[in-house]
C-alpha positions in Angstrom: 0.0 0.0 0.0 1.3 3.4 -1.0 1.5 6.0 2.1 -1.3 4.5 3.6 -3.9 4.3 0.6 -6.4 1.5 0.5 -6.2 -0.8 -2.0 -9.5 0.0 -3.0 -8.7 3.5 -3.0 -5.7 2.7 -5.8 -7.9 0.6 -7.8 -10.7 3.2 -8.1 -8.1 5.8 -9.3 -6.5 3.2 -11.7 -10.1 2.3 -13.4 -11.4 6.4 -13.1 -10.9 9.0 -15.9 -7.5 10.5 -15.9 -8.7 13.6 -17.6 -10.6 14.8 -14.4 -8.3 17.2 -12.5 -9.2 15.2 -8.7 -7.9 11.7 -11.2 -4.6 13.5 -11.8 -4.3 15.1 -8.3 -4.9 11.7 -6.3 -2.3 9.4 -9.0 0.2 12.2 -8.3 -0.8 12.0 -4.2 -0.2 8.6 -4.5 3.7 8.6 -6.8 4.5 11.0 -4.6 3.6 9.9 -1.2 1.5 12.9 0.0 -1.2 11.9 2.5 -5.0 12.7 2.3 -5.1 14.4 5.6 -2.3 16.8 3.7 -4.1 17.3 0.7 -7.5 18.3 2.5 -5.6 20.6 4.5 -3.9 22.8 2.1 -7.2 23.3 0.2 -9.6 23.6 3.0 -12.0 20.9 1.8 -12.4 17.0 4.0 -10.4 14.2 3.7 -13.8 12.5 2.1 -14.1 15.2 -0.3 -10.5 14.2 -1.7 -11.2 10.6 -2.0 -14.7 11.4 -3.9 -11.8 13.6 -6.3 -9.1 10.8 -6.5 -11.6 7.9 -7.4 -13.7 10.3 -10.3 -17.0 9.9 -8.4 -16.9 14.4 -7.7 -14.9 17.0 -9.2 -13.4 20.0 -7.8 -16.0 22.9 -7.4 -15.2 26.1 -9.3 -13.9 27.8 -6.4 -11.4 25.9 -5.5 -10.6 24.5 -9.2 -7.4 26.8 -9.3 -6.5 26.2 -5.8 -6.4 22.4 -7.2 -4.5 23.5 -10.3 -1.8 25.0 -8.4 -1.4 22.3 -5.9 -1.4 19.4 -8.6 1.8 21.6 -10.2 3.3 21.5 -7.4 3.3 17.6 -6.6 4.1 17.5 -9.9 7.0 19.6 -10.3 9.2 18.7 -7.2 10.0 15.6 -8.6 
């Protein structure tokens, strides 16, 4: 298990459309070892709001799309 994901939780991102910004956010999460609890943190939303975003079933609202944006550039740049 990656950093404490669920197997479930890595199978659902796996099978979920990589297109959606939450997709891309939770497979970078996950490469990169950055925790849930982390994630909901920095952009102010629950942990259960995050897994709804890594497995496709919700998408970031509007308002804190850019928010989003900037923090999946960031995973995504420091390695």
């Amino acid at each position: 298990m990656i950093y404490g994901y669920s197997a479930r939780l890595i199978e659902l991102n796996k099978k979920a459309d990589v297109r959606l910004l939450g997709v891309r956010l939770g497979r970078a999460c996950m490469k990169n070892n950055v925790p849930v609890s982390l994630v909901a943190t920095k952009l102010g939303v629950s942990r259960q709001t995050i897994y709804n975003w890594f497995c496709g079933t919700h998408s970031p609202k509007p308002t804190v799309g850019r928010q989003v944006l900037a923090y999946y550039t960031t995973i995504t740049a420091s390695k």
